[in-house]
N, C-alpha and C positions, 0 to 999 in steps of 0.2 A: 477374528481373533485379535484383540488388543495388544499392546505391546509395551513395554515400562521405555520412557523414554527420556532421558536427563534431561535438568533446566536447560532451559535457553539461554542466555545472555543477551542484553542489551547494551551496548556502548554509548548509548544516547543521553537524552535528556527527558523523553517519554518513557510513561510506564510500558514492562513489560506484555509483549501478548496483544495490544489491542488491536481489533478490528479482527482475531482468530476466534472463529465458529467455536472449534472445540478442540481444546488441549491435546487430548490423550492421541490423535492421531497427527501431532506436529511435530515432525522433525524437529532436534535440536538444531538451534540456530543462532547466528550473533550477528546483532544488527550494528553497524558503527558507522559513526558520521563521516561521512567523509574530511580531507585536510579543509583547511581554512579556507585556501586562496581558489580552490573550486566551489565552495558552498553558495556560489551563485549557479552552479552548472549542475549539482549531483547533490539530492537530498540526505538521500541514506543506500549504503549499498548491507545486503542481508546476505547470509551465508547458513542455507540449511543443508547440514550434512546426516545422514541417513545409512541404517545396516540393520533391515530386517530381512527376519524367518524366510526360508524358502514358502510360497505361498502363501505367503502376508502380503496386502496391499491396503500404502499408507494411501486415503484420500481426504489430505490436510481443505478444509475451509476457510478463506479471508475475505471478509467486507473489504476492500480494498478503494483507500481515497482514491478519488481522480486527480489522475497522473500519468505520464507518460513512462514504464517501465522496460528495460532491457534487460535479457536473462540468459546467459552462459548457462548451457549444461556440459557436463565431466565430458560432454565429448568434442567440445570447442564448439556448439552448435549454439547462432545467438537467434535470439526469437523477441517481437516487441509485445507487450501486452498494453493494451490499448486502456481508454475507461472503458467501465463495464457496469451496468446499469443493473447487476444483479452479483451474487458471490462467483471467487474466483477460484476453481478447485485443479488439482492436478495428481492423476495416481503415482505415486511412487514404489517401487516394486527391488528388491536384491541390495546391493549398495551405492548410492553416488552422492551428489552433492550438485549444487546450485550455487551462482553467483548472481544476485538478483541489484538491478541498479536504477530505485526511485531518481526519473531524473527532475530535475527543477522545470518549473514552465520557458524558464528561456529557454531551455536549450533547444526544442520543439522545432522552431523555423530551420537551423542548421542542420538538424539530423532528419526529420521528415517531411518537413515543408507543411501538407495539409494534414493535421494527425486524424480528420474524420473519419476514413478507411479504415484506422485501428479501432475503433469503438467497435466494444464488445470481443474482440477476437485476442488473439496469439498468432501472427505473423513470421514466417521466417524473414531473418534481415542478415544481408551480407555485412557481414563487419569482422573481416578474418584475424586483424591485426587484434583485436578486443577478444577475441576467442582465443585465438591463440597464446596472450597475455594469461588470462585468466587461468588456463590451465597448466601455464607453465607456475603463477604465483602460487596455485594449491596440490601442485602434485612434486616441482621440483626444488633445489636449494636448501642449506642448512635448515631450516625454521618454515618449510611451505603450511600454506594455510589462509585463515578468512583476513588476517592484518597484512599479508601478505599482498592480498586479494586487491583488497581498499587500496593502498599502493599503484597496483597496478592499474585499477582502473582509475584512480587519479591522471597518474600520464597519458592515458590513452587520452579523457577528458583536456588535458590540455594541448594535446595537438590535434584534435579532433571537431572539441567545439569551442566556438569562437564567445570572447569576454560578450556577455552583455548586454546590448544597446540600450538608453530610456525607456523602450516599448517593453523587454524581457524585463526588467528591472521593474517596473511598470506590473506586470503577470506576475511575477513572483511576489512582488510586494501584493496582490489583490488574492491569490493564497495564504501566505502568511497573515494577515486580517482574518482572514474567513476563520482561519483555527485559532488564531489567539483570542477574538471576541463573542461568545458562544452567543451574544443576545443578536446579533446580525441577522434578521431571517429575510431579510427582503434584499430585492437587486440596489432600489433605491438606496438604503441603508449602504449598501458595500458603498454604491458610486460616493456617495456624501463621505464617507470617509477613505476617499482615497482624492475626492476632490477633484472626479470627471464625470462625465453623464454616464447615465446608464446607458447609452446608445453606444458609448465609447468601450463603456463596458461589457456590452455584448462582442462587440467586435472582438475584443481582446479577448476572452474565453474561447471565445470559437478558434481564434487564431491560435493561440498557445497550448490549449487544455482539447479541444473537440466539440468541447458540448459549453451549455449554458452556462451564466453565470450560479443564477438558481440553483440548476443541479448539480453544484460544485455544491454550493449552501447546503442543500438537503444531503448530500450525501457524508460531509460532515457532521449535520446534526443526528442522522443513523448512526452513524459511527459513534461517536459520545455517545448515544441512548442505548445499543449494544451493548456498551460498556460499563453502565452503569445497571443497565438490567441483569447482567450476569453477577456483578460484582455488591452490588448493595440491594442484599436480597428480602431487608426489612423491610423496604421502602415499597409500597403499593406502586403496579404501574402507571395507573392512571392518575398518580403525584409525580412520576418520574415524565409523564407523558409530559404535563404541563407546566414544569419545571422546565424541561427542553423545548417551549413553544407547541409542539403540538395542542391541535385545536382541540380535542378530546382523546378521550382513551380509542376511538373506533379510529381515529385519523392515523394515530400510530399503527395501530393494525393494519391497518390498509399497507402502509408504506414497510412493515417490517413482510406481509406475505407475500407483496410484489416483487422484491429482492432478494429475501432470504428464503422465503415458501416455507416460512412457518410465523405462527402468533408468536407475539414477545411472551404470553405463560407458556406457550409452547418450547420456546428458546429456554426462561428459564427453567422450566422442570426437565429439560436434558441436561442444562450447566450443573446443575444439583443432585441428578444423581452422579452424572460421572465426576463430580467432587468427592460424593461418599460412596465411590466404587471402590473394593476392597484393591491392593494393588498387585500386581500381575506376579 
């Protein structure tokens, strides 16, 4: 049983929605950047809030970049969600809410040391003071809620993780690349433009992010190619394929059934109908 569920909101500077499977079972949510002077530590913190039917169950879908995330629920419980080499789903069931917080590659060494162990999972992680914040930001105070929220895990963020060093600065700047430049498909490439070897660049992936430099690459260019198969639905995939580097239309295939377990016509002829599905 579907359920009618308000826009989302974005505070950002990215379009809304990307990298979600499919709309109709998404929590309203608002993504906002965090303050200035941590945006070397905290990408984006997200806030999906949620109130369905007795026997309704939300199980929201997201391609999720690689990144190291940390995730508040309504009951002060924090959990890390590691990369994940395929979609990232969670059922949702009565009413609560989420505090979700992309964090930047530096912060990686101070908060988990080796992030390998999270690949692929949702961990619980002792962090009471951050739990505790969170649900004091969205349940108590004149004005509780998601700007609240951001707030407080700003603070937490600066007594928590440490500014920086060249190496984090270093990881974050070899993210940032990856997503501003879509024609980057090789390791060589990132190294050349960051202006250290590829050797240097593996190391630093593994050390900050868990996995590859590569599969940082690829799962960005998934991401964009999701994004534009849902959304520019004139465009032939196998124009969209090689528009986004893929080697043919079968290579996309491949890389959309290993992660998402379905073909890109398959993806898009479910975006399309539930765009022209009558509303609830």
């Amino acid at each position: 049983m579907p359920i009618s569920l308000r826009r989302s909101v974005d505070s950002g500077s990215q379009p809304r929605g990307r990298g979600l499977l499919f709309h109709r079972d998404i929590p309203p949510y608002e993504r906002i950047a965090p303050p200035t002077d941590v945006a070397d530590r905290l990408q984006w913190v997200w806030v999906p809030r949620w109130d369905v039917p007795s026997g309704v169950v939300l199980r929201p879908k997201a391609l999720v970049l690689h990144s190291m995330n940390l995730i508040v629920d309504d009951r002060g419980h924090v959990t890390v969600l590691g990369p994940s080499r395929n979609f990232f789903s969670r059922e949702l069931r009565g009413q609560g809410w989420l505090v979700g917080i992309q964090l930047r590659p530096a912060s990686t060494p101070a908060l988990f040391g080796d992030p390998a162990p999270y690949l692929d999972g949702e961990v619980p992680r002792a962090e009471p003071s951050l739990g505790r914040a969170a649900v004091e930001s969205m349940t108590a105070g004149p004005e509780p809620g998601p700007q609240q929220a951001v707030t407080a895990v700003a603070e937490w963020a600066r007594a928590r993780i440490p500014i920086p060093d060249a190496r984090g600065r270093l990881a974050n700047r070899m993210v940032d690349l990856i997503h501003s430049d879509t024609s980057i498909a090789r390791v060589d490439e990132l190294a050349d433009g960051l202006g250290v070897s590829p050797r240097t660049l593996q190391r630093l992936s593994r050390r900050y992010l868990g996995v590859s430099p590569l599969a940082v690459i690829r799962r960005h260019r998934l991401h964009e190619t999701l994004e534009r198969i849902g959304s520019d639905r004139a465009v032939p995939i196998a124009q969209i394929a090689a528009e986004m580097g893929y080697a043919d239309h079968a290579h996309l295939t491949t890389a959309f059934r290993h992660t998402l377990e379905l073909t890109p016509s398959q993806y898009r002829r479910l975006v399309a109908a539930e765009r022209h599905a009558p509303p609830d």
